[in-house]
C-alpha positions as CSV (number, residue, x, y, z in Angstrom):
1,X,0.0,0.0,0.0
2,X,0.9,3.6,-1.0
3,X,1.8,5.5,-3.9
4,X,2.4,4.4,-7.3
5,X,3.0,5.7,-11.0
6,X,0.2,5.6,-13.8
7,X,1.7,5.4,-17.4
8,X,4.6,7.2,-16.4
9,X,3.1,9.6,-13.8
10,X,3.5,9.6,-9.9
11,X,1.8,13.3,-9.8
12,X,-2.1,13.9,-10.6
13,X,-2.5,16.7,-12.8
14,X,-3.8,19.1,-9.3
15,X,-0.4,18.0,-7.6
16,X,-1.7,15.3,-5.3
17,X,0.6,11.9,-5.6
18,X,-1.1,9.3,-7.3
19,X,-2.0,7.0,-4.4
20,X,-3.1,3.4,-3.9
21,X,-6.3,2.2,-1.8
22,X,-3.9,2.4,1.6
23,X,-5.3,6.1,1.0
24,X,-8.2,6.3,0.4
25,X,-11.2,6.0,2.8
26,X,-15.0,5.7,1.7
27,X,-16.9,8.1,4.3
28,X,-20.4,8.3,4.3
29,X,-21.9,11.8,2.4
30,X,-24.2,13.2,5.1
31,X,-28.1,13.1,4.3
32,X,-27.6,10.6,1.3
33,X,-28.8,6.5,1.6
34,X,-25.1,5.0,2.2
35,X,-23.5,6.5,-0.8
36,X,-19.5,6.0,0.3
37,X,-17.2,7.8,-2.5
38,X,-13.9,6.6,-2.7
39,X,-11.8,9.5,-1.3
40,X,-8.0,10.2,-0.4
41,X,-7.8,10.3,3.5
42,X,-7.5,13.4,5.6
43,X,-8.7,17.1,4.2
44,X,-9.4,16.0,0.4
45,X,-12.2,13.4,1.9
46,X,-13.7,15.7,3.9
47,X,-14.0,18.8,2.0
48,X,-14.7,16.0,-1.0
49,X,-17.4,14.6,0.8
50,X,-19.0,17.8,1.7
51,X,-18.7,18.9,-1.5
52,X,-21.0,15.9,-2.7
53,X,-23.5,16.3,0.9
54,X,-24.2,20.0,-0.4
55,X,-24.7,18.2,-4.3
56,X,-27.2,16.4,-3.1
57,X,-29.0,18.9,-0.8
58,X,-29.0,21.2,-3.6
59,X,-28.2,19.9,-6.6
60,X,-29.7,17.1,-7.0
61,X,-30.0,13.8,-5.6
62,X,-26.5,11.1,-5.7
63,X,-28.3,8.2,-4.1
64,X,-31.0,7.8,-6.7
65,X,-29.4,6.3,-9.8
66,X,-29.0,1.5,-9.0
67,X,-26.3,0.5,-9.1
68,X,-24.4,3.8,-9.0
69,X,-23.6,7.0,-11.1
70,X,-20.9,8.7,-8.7
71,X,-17.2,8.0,-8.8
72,X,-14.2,8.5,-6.4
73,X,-10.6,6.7,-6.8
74,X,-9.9,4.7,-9.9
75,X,-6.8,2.6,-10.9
76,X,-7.0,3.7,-14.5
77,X,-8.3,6.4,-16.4
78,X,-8.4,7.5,-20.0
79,X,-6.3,11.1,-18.8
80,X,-2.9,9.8,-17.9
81,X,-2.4,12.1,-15.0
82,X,-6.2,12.1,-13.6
83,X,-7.1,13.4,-10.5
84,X,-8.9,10.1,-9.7
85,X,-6.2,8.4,-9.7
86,X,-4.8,10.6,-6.5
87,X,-8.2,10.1,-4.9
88,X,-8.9,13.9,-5.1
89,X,-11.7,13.9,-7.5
90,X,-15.3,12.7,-7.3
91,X,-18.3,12.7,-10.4
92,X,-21.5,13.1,-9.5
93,X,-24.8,12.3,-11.1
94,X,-22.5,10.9,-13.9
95,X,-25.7,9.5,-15.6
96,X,-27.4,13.2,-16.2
97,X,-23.8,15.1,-16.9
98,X,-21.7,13.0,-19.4
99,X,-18.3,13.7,-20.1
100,X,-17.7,16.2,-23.0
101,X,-21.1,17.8,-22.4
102,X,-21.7,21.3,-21.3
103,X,-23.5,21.7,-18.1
104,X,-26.5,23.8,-19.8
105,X,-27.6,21.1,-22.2
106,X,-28.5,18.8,-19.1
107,X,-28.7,21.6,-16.2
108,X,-31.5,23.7,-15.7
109,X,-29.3,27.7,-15.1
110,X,-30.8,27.8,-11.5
111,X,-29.0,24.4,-10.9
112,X,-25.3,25.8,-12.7
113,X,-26.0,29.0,-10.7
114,X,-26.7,27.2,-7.2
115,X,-22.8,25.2,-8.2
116,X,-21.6,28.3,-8.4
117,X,-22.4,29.7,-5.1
118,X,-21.3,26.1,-4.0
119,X,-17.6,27.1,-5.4
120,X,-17.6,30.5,-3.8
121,X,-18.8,28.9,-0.8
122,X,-15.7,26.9,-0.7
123,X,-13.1,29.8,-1.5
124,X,-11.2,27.8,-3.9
125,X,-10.5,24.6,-2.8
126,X,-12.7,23.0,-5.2
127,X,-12.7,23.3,-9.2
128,X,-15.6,22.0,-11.2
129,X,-15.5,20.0,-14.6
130,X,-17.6,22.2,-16.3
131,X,-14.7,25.1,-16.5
132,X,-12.8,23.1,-18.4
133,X,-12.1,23.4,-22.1
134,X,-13.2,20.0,-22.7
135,X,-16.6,20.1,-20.5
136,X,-17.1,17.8,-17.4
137,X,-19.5,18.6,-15.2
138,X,-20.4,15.6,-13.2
139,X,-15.9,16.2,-12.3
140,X,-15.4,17.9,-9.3
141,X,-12.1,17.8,-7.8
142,X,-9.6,19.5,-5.0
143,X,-8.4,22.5,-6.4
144,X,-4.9,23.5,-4.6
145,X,-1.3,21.0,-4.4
146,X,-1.1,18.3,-1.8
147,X,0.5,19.9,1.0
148,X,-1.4,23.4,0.7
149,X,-1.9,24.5,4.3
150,X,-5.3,26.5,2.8
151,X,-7.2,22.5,2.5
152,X,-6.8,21.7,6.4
153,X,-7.9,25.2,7.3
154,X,-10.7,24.7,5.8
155,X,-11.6,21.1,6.2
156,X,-11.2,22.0,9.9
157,X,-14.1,24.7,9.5
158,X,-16.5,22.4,7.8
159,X,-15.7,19.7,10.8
160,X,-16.6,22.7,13.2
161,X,-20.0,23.5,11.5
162,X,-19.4,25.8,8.4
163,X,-21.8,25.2,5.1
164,X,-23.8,22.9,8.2
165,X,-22.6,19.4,6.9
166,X,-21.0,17.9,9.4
167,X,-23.0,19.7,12.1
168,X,-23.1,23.2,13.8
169,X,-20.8,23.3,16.9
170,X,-23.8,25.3,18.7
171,X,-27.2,23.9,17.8
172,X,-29.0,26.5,20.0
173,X,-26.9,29.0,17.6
174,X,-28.8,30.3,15.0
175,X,-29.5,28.0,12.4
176,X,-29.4,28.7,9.1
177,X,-26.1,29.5,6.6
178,X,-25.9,32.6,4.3
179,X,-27.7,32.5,1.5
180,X,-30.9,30.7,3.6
181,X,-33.9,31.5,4.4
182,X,-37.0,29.7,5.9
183,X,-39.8,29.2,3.2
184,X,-42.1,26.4,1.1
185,X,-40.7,23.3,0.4
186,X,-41.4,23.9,-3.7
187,X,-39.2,26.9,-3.0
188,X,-35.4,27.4,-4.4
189,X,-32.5,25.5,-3.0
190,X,-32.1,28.3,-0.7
191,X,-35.4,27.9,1.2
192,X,-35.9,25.8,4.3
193,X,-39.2,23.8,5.2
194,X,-38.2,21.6,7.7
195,X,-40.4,19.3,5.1
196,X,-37.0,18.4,2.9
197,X,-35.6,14.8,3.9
198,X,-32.1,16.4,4.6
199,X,-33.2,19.1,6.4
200,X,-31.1,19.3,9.5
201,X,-33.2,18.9,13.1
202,X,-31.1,22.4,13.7
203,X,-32.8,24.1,11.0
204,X,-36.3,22.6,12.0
205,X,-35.6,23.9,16.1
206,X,-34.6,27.0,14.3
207,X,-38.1,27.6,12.5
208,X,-39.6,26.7,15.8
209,X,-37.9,29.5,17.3
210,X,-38.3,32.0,15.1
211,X,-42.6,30.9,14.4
212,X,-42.7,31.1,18.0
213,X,-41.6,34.4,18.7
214,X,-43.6,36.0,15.7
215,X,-46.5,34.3,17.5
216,X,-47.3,31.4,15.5
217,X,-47.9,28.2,15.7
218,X,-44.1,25.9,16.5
219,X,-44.5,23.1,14.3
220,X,-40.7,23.6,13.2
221,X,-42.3,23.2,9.7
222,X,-43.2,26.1,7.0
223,X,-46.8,26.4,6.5
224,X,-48.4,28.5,3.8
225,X,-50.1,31.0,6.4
226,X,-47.0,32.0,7.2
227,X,-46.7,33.9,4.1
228,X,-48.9,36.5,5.6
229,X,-47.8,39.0,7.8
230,X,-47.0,37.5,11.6
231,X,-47.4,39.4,14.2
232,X,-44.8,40.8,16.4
233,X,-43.3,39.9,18.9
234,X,-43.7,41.5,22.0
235,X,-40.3,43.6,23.1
């Protein structure tokens, strides 16, 4: 186990080492049923890995497609100096974003503008397929050398609660990230039901909070009447 050399290559074209599987780890993504990506150990997996739990919040859904249509590690690969061969790459929804295809043929623009507030979100760490000049949107892969102390500062804020995949470090705090805000279910990406099967419980103590002190009803879930003007609370 360890690293190795593809047709002449020990260095994946984003500057990782190509690796075997004695690196690479196969975490669960959070909120999807059991899909495990195969993923280099340490800050690639988990920024990876969130990466694929915000896909699929999002995006749209990686645990739908039998047997599978998402891809991690590989031994092989038709690009000599792949990043899948480091274990710092992962597709997603391959099935609806084939290689060679431009995101907007498949991808509705609210779905390529919601990736691109995923990619500002993660303040270069991640580059996505689909900026290439050969198109590859399902390809998402770590975007800075192996080594770059900017992938464990960040990984470590993602473990501590940022983006809210691996769980806020205060769940009394309040709940929702930038870019959210609590409304219908047939809403945008951006707005929270507590109806959504990913929905954090955090989120749904959130909209509690904030239904009960405009006076409402705390179900912790969106209801149309709350389109109307609440009352105030009380100072």
């Amino acid at each position: 186990m360890g690293f190795r050399s593809y047709k002449g290559n020990t260095v994946s074209e984003n500057g990782w080492r190509i690796c075997d599987t004695g690196e690479i780890v196969k975490p669960l993504v959070p909120g999807t049923d059991n899909v495990r990506p195969e993923v280099r150990r340490g800050a690639a997996a988990t920024i990876l890995v969130a990466w694929a739990a915000l896909w699929h919040r999002r995006i749209w859904r990686i645990d739908s497609y039998r047997p599978r249509d998402y891809w991690g590690f590989s031994w092989d690969n038709d690009i000599a100096n792949s990043n899948h061969l480091s274990g710092t790459a992962v597709d997603l929804n391959a099935t609806r974003l084939p290689w060679k295809v431009r995101a907007s043929v498949n991808m509705p623009a609210d779905k390529i503008a919601a990736v691109r507030q995923m990619l500002t979100e993660f303040e270069g760490t991640v580059f996505w397929g689909e900026d290439w000049a050969t198109k590859d949107p399902m390809h998402t892969q770590i975007n800075l050398p192996e080594g770059d102390t900017r992938l464990d500062a960040f990984a470590t804020r993602l473990e501590n609660g940022y983006l809210w995949v691996y769980g806020p470090p205060d769940p009394d705090a309040f709940p929702l990230p930038a870019g959210y805000y609590y409304g219908p279910l047939d809403g945008p990406a951006e707005s929270i039901s507590g109806l959504f099967p990913t929905d954090p419980q955090s989120w749904k103590d959130g909209l509690g909070r904030w239904q009960k002190t405009c006076g409402i009803p705390e179900t912790g879930i969106w209801d149309t009447m709350e389109c109307r003007d609440p009352p105030r609370a009380t100072p």
